[in-house]
Backbone as CSV, one residue per row, in Angstrom:
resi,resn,N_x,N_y,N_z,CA_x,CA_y,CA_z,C_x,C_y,C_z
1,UNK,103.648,26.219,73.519,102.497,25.872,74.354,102.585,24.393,74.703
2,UNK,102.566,24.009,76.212,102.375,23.052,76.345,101.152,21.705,75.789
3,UNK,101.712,20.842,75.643,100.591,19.675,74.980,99.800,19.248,76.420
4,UNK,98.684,18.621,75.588,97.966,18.170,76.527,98.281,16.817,76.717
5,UNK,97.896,16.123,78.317,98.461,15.211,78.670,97.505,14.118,78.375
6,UNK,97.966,13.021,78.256,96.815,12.060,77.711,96.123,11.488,79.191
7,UNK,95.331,10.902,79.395,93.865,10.457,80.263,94.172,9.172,80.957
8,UNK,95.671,8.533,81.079,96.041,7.063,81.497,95.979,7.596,83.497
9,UNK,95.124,6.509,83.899,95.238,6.529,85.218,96.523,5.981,86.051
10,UNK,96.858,5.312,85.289,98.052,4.155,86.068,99.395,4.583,86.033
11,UNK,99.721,5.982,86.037,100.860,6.230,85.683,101.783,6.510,86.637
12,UNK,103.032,6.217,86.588,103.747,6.900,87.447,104.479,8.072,87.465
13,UNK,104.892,8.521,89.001,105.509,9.558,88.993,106.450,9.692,89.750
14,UNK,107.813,10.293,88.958,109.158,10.103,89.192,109.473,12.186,89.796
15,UNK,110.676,11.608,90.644,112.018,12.891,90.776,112.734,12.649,90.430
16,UNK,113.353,13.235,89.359,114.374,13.046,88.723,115.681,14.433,89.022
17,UNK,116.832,14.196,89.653,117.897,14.954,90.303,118.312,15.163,89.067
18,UNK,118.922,16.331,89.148,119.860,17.083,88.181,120.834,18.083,88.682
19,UNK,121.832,18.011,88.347,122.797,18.882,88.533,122.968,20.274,87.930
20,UNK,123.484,21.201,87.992,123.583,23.029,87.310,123.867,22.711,86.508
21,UNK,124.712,21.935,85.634,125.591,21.786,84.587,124.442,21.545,83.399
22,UNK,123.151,20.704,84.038,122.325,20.720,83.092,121.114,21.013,83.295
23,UNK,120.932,21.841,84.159,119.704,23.267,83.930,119.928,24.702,84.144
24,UNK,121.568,24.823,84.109,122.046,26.774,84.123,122.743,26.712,83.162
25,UNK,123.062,27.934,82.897,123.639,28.599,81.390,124.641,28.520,82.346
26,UNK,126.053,28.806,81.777,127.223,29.414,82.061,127.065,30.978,82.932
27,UNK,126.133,31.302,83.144,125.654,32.727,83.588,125.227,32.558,84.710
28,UNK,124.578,31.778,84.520,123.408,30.551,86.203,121.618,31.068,85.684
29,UNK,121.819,31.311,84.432,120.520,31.486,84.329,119.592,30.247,83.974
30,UNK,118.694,29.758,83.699,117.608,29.183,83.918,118.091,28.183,81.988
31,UNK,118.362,27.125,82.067,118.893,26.609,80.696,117.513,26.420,79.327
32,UNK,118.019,27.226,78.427,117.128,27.587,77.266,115.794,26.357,76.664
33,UNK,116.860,25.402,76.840,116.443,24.236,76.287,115.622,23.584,77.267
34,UNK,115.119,23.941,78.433,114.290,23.453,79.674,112.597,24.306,79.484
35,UNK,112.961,25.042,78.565,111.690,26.449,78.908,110.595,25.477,77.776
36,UNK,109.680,25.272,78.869,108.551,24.419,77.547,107.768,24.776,76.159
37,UNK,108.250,26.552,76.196,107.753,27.287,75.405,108.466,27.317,74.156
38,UNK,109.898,26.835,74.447,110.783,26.384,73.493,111.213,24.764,73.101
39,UNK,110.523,24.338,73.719,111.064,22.780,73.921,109.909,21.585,73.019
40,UNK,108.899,22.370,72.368,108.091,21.246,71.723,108.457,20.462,70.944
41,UNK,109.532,20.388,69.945,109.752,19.590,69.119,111.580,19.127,69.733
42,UNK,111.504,19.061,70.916,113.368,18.772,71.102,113.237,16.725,71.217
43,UNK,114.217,16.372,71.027,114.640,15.117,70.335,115.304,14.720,71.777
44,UNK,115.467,15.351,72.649,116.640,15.044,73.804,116.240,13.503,74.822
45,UNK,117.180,13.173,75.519,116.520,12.564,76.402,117.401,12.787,78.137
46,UNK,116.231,11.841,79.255,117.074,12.299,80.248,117.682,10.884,80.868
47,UNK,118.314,10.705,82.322,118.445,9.555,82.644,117.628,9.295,83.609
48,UNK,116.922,8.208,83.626,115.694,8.238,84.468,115.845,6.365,84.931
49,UNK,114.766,6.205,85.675,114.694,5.046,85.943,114.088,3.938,85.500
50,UNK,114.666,2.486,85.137,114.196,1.740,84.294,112.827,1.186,84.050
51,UNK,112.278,1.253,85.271,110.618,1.220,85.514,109.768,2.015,84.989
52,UNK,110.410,3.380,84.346,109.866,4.225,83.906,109.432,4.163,82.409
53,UNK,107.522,4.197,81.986,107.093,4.205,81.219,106.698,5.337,80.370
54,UNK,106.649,5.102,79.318,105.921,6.587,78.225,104.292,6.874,78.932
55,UNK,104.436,8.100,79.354,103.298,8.860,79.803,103.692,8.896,81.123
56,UNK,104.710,9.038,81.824,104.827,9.227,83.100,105.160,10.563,83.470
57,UNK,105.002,10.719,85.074,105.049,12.366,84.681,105.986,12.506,85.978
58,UNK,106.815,13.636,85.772,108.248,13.659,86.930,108.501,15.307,87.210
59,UNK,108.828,15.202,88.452,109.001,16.711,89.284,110.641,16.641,88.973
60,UNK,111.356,17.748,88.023,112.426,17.752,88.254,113.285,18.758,89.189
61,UNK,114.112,17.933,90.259,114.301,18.634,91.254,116.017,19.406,90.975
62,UNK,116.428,20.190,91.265,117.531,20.746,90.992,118.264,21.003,91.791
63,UNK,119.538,20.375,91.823,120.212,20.576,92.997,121.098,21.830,93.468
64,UNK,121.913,22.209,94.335,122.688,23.613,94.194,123.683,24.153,93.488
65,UNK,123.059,25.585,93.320,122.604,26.428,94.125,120.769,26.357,94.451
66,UNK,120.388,25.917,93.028,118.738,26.199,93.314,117.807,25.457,94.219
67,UNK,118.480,24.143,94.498,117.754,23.450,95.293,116.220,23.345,95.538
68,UNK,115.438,23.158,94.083,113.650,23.140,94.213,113.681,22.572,93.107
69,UNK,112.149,22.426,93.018,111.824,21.519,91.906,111.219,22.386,90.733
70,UNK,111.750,22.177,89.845,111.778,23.577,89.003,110.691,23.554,87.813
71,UNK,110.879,22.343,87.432,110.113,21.788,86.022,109.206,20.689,86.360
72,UNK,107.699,20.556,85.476,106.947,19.374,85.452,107.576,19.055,83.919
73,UNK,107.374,17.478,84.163,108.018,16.841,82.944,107.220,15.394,82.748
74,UNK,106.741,15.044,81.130,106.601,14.065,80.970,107.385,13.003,80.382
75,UNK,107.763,11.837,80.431,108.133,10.801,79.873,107.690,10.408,78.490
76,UNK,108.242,10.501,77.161,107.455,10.077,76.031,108.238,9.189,75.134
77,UNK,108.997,8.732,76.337,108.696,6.922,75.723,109.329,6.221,76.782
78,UNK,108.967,4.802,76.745,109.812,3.676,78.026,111.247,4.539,78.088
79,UNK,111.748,3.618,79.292,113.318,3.192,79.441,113.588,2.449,78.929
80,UNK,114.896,2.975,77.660,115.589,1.928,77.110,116.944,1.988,77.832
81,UNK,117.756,0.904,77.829,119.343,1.539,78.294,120.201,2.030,77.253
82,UNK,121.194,2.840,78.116,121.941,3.629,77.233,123.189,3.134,77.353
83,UNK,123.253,1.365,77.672,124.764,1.317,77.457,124.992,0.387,76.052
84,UNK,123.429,0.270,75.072,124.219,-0.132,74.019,124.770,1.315,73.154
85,UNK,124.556,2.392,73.890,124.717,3.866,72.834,126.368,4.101,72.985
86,UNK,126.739,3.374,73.502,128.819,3.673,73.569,128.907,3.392,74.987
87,UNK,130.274,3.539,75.108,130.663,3.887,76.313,131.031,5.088,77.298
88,UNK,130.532,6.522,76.760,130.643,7.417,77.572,129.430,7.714,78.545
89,UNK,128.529,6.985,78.591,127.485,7.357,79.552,128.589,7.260,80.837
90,UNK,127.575,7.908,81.900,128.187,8.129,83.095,127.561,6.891,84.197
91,UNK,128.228,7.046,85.010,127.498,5.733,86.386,126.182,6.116,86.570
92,UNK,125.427,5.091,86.556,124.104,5.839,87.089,123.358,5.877,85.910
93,UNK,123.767,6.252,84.890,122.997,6.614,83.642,122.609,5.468,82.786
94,UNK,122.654,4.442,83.041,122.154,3.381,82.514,120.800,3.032,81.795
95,UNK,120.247,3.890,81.860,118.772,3.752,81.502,118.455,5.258,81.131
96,UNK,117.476,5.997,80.040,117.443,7.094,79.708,115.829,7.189,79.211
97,UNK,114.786,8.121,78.590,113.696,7.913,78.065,114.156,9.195,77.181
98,UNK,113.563,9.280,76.509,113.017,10.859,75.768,111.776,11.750,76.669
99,UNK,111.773,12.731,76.690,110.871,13.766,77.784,110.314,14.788,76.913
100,UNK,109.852,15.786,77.786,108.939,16.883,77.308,108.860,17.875,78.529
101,UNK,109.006,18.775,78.593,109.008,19.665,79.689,107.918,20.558,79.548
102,UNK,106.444,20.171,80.503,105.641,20.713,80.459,105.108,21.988,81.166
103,UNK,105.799,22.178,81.931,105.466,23.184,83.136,106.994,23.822,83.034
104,UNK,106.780,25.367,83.792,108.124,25.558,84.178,107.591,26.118,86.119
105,UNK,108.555,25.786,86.828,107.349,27.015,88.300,108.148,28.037,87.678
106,UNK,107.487,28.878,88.767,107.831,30.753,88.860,108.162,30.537,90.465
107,UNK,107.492,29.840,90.839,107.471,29.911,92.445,107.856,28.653,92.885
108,UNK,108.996,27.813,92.570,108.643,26.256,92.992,109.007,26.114,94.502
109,UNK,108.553,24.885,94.874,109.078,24.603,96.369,110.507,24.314,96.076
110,UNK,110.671,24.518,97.460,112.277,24.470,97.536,112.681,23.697,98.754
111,UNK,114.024,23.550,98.730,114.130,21.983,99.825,113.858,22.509,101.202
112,UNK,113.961,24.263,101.159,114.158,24.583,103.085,112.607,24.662,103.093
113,UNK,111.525,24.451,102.373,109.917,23.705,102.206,109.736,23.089,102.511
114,UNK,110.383,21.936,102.261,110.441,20.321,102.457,110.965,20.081,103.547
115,UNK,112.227,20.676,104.320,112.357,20.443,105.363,111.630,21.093,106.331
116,UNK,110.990,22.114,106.398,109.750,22.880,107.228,108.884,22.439,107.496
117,UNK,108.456,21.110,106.439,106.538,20.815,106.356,107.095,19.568,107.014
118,UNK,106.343,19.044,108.193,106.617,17.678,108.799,106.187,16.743,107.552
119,UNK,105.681,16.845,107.175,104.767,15.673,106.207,105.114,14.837,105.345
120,UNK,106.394,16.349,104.752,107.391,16.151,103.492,108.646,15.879,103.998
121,UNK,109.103,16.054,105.013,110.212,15.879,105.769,110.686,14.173,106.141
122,UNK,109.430,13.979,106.038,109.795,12.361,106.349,109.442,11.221,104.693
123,UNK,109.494,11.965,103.950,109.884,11.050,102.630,111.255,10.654,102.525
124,UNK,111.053,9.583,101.960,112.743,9.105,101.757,113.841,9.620,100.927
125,UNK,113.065,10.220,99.943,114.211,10.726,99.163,114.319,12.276,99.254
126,UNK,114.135,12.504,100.269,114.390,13.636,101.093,115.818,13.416,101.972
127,UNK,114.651,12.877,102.749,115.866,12.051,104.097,117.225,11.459,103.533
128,UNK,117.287,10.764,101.992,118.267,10.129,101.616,118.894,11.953,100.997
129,UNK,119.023,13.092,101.154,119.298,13.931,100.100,119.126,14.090,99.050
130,UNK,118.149,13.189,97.905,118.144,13.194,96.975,119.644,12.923,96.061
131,UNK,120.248,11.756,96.803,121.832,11.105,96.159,121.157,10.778,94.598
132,UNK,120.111,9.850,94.480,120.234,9.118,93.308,119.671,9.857,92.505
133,UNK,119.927,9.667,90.796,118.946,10.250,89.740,117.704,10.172,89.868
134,UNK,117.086,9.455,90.378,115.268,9.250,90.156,114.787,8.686,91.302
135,UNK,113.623,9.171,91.906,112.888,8.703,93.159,111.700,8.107,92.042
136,UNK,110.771,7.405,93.150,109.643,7.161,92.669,109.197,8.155,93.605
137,UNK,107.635,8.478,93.674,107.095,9.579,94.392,105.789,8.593,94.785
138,UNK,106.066,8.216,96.187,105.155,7.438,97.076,103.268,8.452,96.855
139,UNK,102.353,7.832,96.760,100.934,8.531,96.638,100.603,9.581,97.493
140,UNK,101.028,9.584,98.899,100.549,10.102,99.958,101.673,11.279,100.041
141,UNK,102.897,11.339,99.399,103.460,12.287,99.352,103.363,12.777,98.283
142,UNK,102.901,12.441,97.398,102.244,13.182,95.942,101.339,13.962,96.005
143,UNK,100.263,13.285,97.189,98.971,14.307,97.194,99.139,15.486,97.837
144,UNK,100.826,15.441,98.851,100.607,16.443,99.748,101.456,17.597,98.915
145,UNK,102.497,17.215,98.143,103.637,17.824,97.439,102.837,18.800,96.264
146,UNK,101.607,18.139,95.046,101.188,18.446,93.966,99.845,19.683,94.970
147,UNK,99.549,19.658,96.248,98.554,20.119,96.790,99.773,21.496,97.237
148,UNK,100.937,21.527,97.720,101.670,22.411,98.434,101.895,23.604,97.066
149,UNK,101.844,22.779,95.703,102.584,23.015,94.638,101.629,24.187,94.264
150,UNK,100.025,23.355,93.767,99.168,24.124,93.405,98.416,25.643,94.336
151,UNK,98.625,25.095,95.662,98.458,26.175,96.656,99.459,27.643,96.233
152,UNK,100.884,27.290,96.655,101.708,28.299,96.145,101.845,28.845,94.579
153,UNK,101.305,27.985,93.639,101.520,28.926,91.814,100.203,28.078,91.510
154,UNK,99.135,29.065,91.684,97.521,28.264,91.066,97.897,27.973,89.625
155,UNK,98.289,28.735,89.033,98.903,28.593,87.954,99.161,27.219,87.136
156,UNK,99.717,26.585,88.229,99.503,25.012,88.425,98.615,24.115,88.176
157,UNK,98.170,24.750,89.114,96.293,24.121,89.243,95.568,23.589,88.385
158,UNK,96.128,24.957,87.629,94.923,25.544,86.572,95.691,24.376,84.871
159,UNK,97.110,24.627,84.985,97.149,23.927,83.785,97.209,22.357,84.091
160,UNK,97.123,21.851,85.176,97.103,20.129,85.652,95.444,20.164,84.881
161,UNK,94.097,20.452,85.373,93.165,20.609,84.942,92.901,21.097,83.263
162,UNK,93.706,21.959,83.116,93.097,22.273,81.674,93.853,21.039,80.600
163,UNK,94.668,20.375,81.840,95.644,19.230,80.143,94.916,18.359,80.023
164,UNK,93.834,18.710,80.934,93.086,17.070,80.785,93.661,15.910,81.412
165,UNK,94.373,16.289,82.983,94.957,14.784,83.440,93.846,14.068,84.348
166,UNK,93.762,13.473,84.299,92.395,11.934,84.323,93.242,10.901,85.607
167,UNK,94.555,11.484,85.947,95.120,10.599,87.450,95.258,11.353,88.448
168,UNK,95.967,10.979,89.207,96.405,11.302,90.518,96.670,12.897,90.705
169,UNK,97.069,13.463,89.476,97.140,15.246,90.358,95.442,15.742,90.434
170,UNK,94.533,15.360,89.178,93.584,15.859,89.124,92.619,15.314,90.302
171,UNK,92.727,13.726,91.029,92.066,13.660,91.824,92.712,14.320,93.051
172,UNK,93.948,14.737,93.218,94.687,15.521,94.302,93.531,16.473,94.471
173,UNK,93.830,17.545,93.183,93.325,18.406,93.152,91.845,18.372,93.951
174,UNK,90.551,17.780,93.486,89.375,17.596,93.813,89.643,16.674,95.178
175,UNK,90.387,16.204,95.706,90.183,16.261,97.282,90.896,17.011,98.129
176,UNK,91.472,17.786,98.080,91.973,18.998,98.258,90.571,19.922,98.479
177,UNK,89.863,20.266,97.293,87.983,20.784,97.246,87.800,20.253,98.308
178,UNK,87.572,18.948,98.530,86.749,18.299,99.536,87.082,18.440,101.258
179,UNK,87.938,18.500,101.150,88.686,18.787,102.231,88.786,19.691,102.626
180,UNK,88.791,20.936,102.022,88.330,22.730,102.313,86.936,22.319,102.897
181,UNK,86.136,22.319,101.662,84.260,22.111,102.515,84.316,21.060,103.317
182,UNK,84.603,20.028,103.915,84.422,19.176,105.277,85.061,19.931,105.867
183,UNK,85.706,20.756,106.033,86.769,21.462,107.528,86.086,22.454,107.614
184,UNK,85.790,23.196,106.498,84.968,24.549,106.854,83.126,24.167,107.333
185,UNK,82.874,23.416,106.810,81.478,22.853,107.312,81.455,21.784,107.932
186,UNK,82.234,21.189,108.731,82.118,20.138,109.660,80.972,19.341,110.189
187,UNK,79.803,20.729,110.495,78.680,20.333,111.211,77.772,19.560,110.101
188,UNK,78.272,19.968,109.060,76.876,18.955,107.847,76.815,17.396,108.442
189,UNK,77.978,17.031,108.954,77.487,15.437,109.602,77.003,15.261,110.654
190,UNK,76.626,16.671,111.779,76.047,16.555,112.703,74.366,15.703,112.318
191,UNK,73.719,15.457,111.326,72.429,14.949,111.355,72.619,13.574,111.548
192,UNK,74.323,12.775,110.585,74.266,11.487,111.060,74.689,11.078,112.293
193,UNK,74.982,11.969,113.494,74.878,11.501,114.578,76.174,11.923,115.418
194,UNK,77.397,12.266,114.070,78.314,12.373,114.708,78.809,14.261,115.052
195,UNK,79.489,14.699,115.929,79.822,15.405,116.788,81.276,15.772,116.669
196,UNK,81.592,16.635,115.761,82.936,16.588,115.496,83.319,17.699,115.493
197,UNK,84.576,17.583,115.261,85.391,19.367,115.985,86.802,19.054,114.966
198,UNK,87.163,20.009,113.958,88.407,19.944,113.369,89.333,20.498,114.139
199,UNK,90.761,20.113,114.663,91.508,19.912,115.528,92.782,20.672,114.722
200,UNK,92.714,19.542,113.753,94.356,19.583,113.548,93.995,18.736,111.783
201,UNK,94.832,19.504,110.549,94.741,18.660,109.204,95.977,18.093,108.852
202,UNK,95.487,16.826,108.645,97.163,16.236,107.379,98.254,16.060,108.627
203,UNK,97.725,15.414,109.803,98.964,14.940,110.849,99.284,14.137,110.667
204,UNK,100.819,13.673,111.212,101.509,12.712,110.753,101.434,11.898,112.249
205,UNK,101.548,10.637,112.068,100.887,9.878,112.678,102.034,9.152,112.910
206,UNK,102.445,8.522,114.318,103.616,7.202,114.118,102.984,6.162,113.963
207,UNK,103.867,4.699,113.632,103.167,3.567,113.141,104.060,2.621,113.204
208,UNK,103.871,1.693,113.015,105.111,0.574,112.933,105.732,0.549,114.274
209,UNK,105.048,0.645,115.109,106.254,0.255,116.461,107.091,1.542,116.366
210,UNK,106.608,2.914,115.939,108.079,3.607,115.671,108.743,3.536,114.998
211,UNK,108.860,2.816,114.361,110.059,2.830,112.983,109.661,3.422,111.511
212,UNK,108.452,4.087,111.823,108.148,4.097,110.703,107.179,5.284,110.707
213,UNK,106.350,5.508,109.752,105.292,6.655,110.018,104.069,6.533,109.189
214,UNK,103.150,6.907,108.828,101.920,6.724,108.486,101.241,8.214,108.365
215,UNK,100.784,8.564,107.175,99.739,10.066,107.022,99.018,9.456,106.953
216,UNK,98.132,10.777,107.669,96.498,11.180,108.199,95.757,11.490,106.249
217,UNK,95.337,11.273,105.638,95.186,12.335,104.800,93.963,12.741,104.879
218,UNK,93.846,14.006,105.031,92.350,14.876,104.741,92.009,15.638,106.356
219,UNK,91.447,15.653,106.806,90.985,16.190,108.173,90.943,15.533,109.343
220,UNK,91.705,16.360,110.647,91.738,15.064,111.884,90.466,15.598,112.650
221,UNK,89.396,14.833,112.799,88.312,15.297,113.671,88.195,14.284,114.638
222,UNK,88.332,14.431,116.180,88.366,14.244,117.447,86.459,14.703,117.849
């Protein structure tokens, strides 16, 4: 059974890439040691990024054949580096934490998702392929990614809320609520004066002269 997550607002949240070699069996099945139902007391760690603190929480994404993000995972302790541990670490691996694998999906998104949804399509570590071990996960693509997540496996939903998380998925979550009732009841602001019509939700907006882009978040009313 998964643990409950502790109540820190300030936390961050990482993608952390992985290769088959270390989330399939020799079979291509789903690797033993990933299943959170088995994983409470494991000692392991992963390679993550040096910014990365104890209590952080990371979408691990999997590359092909499975190409989605398969596992929620917490961080349970800093980045230390791993090149005083010898010299066989690999490039890249310079930095490592100890983890916890809290979630597993049944249904996770998957990259031909990400390339479908305009929203998600224009994150960077998308656009970059996901080359490096660890993204950071920008806010505005968190709210839309942890909202796509919980939509498709409530399942989700339901255990972000029951761990007791006190940041960013749980306020996802509750404006996500809010954002259903303003679109479906629009007219409740007709008394303060305004006259509004839901159009279009969660458009992506250009910005920067073009070079760049900017989300809408919540409802576009014209």
């Amino acid at each position: 059974m998964a643990t409950a997550i502790g109540d820190s607002d300030d936390r961050q949240w990482w993608v952390w890439v992985t290769k088959p070699e270390y989330y399939a069996e020799e079979d291509g099945s789903d690797r033993a040691e990933l299943d959170p139902h088995m994983q409470s007391d494991a000692d392991g760690w992963w390679t993550c990024n040096k910014k990365t603190c104890r209590g952080d929480l990371v979408l691990l994404y999997r590359t092909r054949p499975r190409m989605d993000f398969g596992y929620f995972i917490e961080a349970k302790s800093d980045a230390y580096s791993r090149n005083e541990k010898g010299p066989a670490i690999k490039p890249g691996w310079d930095y490592g934490c100890e983890y916890q694998v809290l979630y597993k999906f049944r249904r996770p998104i998957t990259i031909a998702d990400v390339r479908d949804d305009p929203y998600l399509a224009e994150w960077g570590a998308f656009r970059a392929n996901f080359q490096r071990s660890a993204y950071s996960i920008p806010p505005n693509i968190l709210h839309h990614l942890v909202e796509r997540m919980a939509e498709r496996e409530p399942t989700f939903g339901r255990f972000l809320r029951r761990g007791g998380i006190k940041n960013a998925a749980y306020k996802i979550l509750r404006e996500e609520e809010l954002e259903n009732r303003l679109a479906a009841r629009i007219s409740v602001l007709r008394p303060l004066g305004f006259e509004l019509e839901v159009r279009e939700r969660q458009l992506i907006c250009a910005g920067h002269r073009g070079s760049n882009t900017s989300q809408m978040e919540g409802p576009l009313m014209v």
